[in-house]
C-alpha positions in Angstrom: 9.4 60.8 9.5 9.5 58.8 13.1 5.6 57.3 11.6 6.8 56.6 8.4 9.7 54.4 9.1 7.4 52.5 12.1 5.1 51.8 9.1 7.9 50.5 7.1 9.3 48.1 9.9 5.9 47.1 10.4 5.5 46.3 6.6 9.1 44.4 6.6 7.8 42.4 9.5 4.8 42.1 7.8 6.5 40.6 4.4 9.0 38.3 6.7 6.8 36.4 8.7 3.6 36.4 6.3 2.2 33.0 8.8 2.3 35.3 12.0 -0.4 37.8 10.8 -3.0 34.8 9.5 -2.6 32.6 12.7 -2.8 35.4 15.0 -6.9 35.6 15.2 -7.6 31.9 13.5 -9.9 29.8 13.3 -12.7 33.1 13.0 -14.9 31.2 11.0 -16.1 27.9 10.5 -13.8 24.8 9.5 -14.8 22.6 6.6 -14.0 19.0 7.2 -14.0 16.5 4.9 -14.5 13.3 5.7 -13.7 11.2 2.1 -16.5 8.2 2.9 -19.9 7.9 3.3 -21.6 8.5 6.7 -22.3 5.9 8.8 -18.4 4.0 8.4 -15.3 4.2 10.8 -13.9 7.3 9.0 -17.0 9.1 9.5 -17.8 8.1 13.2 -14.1 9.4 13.8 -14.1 12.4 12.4 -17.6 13.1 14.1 -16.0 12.9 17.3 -13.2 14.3 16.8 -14.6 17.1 14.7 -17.0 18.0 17.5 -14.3 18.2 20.4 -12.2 20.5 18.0 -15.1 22.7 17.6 -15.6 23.2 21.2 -12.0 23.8 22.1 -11.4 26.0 18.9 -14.8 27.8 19.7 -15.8 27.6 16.5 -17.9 25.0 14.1 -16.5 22.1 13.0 -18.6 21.5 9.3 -18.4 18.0 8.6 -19.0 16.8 4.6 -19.1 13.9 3.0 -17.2 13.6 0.1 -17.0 9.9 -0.8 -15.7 8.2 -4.2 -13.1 6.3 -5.4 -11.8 4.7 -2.0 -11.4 8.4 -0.3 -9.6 9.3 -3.4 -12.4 11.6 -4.0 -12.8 13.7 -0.6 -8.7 13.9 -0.3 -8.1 15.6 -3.4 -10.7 18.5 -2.4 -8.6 19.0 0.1 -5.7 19.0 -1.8 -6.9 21.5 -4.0 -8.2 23.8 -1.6 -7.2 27.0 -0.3 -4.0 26.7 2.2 -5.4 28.2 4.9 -6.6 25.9 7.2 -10.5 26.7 6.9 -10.7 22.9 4.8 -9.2 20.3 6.5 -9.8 16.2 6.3 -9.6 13.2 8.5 -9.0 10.8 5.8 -7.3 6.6 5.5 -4.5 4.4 5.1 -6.4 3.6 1.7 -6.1 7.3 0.4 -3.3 8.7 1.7 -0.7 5.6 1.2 -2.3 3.3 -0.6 -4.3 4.5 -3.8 -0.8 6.5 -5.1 0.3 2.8 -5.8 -2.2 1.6 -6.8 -3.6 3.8 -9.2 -3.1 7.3 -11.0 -4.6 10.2 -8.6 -4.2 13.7 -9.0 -2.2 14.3 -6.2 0.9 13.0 -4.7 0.3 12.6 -0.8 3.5 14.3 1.3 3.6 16.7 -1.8 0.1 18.2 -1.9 -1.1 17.3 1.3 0.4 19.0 5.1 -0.1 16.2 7.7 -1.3 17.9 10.9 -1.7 14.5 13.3 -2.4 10.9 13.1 -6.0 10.5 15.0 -6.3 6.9 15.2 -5.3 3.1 14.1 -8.1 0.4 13.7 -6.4 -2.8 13.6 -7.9 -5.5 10.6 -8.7 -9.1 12.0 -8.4 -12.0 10.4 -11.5 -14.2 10.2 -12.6 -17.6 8.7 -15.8 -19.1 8.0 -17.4 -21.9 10.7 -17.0 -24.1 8.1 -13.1 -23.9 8.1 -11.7 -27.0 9.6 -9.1 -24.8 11.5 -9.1 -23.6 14.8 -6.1 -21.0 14.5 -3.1 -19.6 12.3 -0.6 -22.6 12.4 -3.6 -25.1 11.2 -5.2 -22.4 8.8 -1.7 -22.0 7.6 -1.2 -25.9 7.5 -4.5 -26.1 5.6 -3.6 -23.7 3.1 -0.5 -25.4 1.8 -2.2 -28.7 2.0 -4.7 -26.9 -0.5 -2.8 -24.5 -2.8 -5.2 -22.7 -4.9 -8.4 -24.2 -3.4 -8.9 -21.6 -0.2 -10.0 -17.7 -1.1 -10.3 -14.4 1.3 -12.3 -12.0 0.5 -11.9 -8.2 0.5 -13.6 -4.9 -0.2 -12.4 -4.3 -3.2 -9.0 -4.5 -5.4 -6.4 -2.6 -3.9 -7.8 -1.9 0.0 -6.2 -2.3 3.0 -8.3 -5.6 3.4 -6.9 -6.9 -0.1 -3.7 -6.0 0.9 -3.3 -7.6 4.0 -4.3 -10.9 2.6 -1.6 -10.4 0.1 0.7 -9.8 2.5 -0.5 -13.1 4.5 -0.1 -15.0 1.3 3.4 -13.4 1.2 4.6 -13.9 5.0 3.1 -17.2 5.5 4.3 -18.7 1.9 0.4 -19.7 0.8 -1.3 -20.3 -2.3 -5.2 -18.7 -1.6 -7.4 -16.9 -4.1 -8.3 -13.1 -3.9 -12.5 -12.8 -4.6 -13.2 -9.0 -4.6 -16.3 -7.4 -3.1 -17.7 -4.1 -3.8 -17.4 -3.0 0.0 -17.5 -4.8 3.2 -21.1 -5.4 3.6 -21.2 -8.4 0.8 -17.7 -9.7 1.5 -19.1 -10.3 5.2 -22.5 -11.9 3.9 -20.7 -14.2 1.7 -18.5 -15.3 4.7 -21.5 -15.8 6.3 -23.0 -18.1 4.0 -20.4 -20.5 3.7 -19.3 -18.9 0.1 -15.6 -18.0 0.6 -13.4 -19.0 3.7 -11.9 -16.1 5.2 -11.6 -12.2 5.1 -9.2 -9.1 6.9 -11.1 -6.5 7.7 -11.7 -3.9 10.1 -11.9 -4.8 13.4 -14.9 -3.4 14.6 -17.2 -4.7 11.3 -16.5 -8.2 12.1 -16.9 -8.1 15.9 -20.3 -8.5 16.3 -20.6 -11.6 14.4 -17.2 -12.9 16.3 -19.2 -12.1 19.4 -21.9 -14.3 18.3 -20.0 -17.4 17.1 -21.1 -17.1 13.7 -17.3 -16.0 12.4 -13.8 -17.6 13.9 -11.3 -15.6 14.9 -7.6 -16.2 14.0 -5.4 -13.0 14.6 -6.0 -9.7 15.3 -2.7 -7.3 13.0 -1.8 -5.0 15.8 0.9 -4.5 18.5 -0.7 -5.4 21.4 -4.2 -7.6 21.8 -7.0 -4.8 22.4 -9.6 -4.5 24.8 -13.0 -5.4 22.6 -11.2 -8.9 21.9 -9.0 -9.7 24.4 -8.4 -13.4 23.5 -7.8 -12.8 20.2 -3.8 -13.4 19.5 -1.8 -10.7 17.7 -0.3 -11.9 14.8 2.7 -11.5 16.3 2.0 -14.2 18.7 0.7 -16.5 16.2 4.5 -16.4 15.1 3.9 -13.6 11.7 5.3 -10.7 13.0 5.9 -8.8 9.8 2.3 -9.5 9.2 0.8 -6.1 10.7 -2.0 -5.0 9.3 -3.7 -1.1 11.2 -6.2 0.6 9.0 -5.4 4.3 10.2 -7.3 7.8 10.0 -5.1 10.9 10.1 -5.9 14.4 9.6 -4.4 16.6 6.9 -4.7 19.9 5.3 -3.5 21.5 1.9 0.1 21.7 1.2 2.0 25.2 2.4 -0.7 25.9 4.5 1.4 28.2 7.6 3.2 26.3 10.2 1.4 28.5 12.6 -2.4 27.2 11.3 -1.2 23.7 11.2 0.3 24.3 15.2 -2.6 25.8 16.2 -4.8 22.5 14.5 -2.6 19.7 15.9 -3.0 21.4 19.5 -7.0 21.1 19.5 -6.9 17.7 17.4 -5.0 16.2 20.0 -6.3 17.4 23.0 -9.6 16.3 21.5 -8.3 12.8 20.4 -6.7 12.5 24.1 -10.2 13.9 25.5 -12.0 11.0 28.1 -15.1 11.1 26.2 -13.8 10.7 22.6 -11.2 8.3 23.6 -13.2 6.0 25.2 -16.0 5.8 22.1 -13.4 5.4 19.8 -12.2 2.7 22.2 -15.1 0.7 22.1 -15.4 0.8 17.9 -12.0 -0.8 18.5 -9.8 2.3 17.8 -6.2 2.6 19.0 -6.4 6.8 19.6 -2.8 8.3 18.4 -2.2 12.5 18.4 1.2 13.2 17.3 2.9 15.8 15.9 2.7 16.9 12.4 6.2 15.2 11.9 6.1 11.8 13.1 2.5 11.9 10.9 4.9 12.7 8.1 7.2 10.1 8.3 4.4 7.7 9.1 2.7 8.2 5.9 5.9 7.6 4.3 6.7 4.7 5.7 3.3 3.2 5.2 3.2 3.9 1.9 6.9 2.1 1.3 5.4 -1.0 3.0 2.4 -1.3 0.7 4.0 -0.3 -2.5 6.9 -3.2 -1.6 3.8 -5.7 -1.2 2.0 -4.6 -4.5 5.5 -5.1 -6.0 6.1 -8.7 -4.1 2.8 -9.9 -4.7 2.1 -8.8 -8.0 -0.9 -6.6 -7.7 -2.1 -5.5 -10.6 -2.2 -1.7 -10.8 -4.0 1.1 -13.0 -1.3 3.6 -14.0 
C-alpha cells in the first residue's frame, strides 16, 4: 500500500510540474539551429559564434542550417512550427520577427507562435551618400533634399527591410521629399552607390565599412545610441540633431511557442554567457555588433515594441503592404 501511494504522489508530481521532468537531463542530443539567411551574411556569422560557444558550454552540438527565403520569413516559420521542446531553436532579425507581420501576410504571428529566449545582438544601419553628393553631413544633406524635392533617391535591399524602412523614417523625421529605388539585396544597392547611380543608402553597418574606410562612400550618421568603435567619427544621429531617427538591425534568438520555462532557462543561461564570452564578443565587435544577452522578458517586450515602431512608420509613410 506504502509503494503504491509513493507511485501516485510521484505521478501527481509528475502531471503538476510536466517542465521539471523534460529540463532535468536537456539538451541530450543535438540542437537544430536555424539561421533564416543564407551563409556568409551578419545573421549567419552571428549565429556561428554564438552557436559554437553554446555547444561547448551545453556540451552538446550546436547544428547550424540554413533556411533562407522570403526575408527570414522562411527559416522563422520552421521554427515556429516545430516541436516545443527546445531541440530547434533560431537566431533570426528585426526583418522577421517585427517587421514582415506588417508588412505582409506570414503564417505566424511573432509573440504568439514564437518564445523569445534572448536578444543576441544590435547592428546599427549607417547612413551613406555617394562622393558625388555635394554634402558633407546631415544638416546640408537635409538642406539639399528640400532644395530638391523629388529629385534625390536612397536605395535599399528590398521593399519592406529594415534599410527601406529607415529611409522612410528619415524622409518622415527630417520632413524630405527623396525617392525609394529597390534592390534585390544589398550587394547591387551598394554597386549602384558606387557608380554614381543613386545618392545614398541605410544599411548595415559593417557592409558599408569597407568602402567608408576607403573613401569611396561618405558617411553621414551612424542610427545607434552611442558612436561605436569600428567608426568612431561617425556622429549618431542623435547628434546630428534626429533623435527619433534610430535605426539597429537586431538578431535575437527564439524558440517555438509553449516550449517549458525550464528549456527556455536553461537556453538563455548558455546563450548569454556565450554572447558575454571574450572571444565571441570581441568578433562580433569588430563586424560592428553591439552584443546584448537579456532575459527572455525584456526580449519580449523588445520585439513588441519594435514592431509598434515600424508598423507606426509603414502607417506614416504610406508603405505599401501585401495583406
Amino acid at each position: 500500500m506504502k509503494t503504491f501511494k509513493v507511485a501516485m504522489l510521484g505521478l501527481c508530481a509528475a502531471l503538476l510540474c510536466p517542465a521539471v521532468a523534460p529540463a532535468q537531463d536537456f539538451p541530450n542530443k543535438s540542437i537544430r539551429l536555424i539561421v533564416p539567411f543564407p551563409a556568409g551574411g551578419p545573421n549567419d556569422i552571428i549565429a556561428r559564434l554564438v552557436g559554437k560557444r553554446m555547444g561547448e558550454i551545453l556540451k552538446q552540438t550546436i547544428v547550424i542550417e540554413n533556411r533562407g527565403g522570403q526575408g527570414g520569413v522562411v527559416g522563422t516559420d520552421v521554427v515556429a512550427k516545430a516541436a516545443p521542446d527546445g531541440y530547434t531553436i533560431a537566431i533570426s532579425s528585426a526583418g522577421a520577427l517585427a517587421i514582415s507581420p506588417s508588412m505582409e501576410k506570414v503564417a505566424y504571428e511573432t509573440l504568439k507562435d514564437l518564445q523569445p529566449i534572448t536578444l543576441v545582438a544590435k547592428v546599427p544601419e549607417m547612413l551613406v551618400v555617394a562622393t558625388s553628393v555635394p554634402a558633407k553631413d546631415m544638416k546640408e544633406l537635409i538642406a539639399l533634399a528640400k532644395s530638391q524635392p523629388g529629385k534625390l533617391n536612397f536605395a535599399s535591399s528590398g521593399n519592406g527591410s529594415l534599410p527601406h524602412l529607415a529611409g522612410e523614417l528619415f524622409k518622415l523625421q527630417a520632413k524630405i521629399d527623396i525617392v525609394h529605388v529597390p534592390y534585390r539585396g544589398a550587394a547591387p544597392a551598394v554597386n549602384d552607390l558606387l557608380g554614381q547611380q543613386v545618392q545614398m543608402v541605410f544599411l548595415d553597418l559593417p557592409v558599408l565599412l569597407p568602402q567608408v574606410q576607403a573613401g569611396k562612400l561618405r558617411p553621414i550618421a551612424i542610427g545607434a545610441q552611442a558612436r561605436v568603435p569600428s567608426a568612431p567619427n561617425v556622429p549618431t544621429t542623435a547628434e546630428v540633431g534626429l533623435p527619433n531617427l534610430q535605426t539597429e538591425n537586431w538578431y535575437g534568438m527564439v524558440a517555438p511557442a509553449n516550449t517549458p520555462p525550464a528549456i527556455v532557462a536553461i537556453l538563455n543561461k548558455a546563450a548569454v554567457e556565450a554572447i558575454k564570452d571574450p572571444e565571441v564578443s570581441s568578433k562580433l565587435a569588430a563586424q560592428g555588433a553591439t552584443l546584448i544577452g537579456d532575459s527572455p522578458e525584456s526580449f519580449r517586450a523588445y520585439i513588441a515594441s519594435e514592431t509598434k515602431k515600424w508598423a507606426d512608420v509603414i502607417k506614416d509613410a504610406g508603405v505599401p503592404v501585401a495583406k
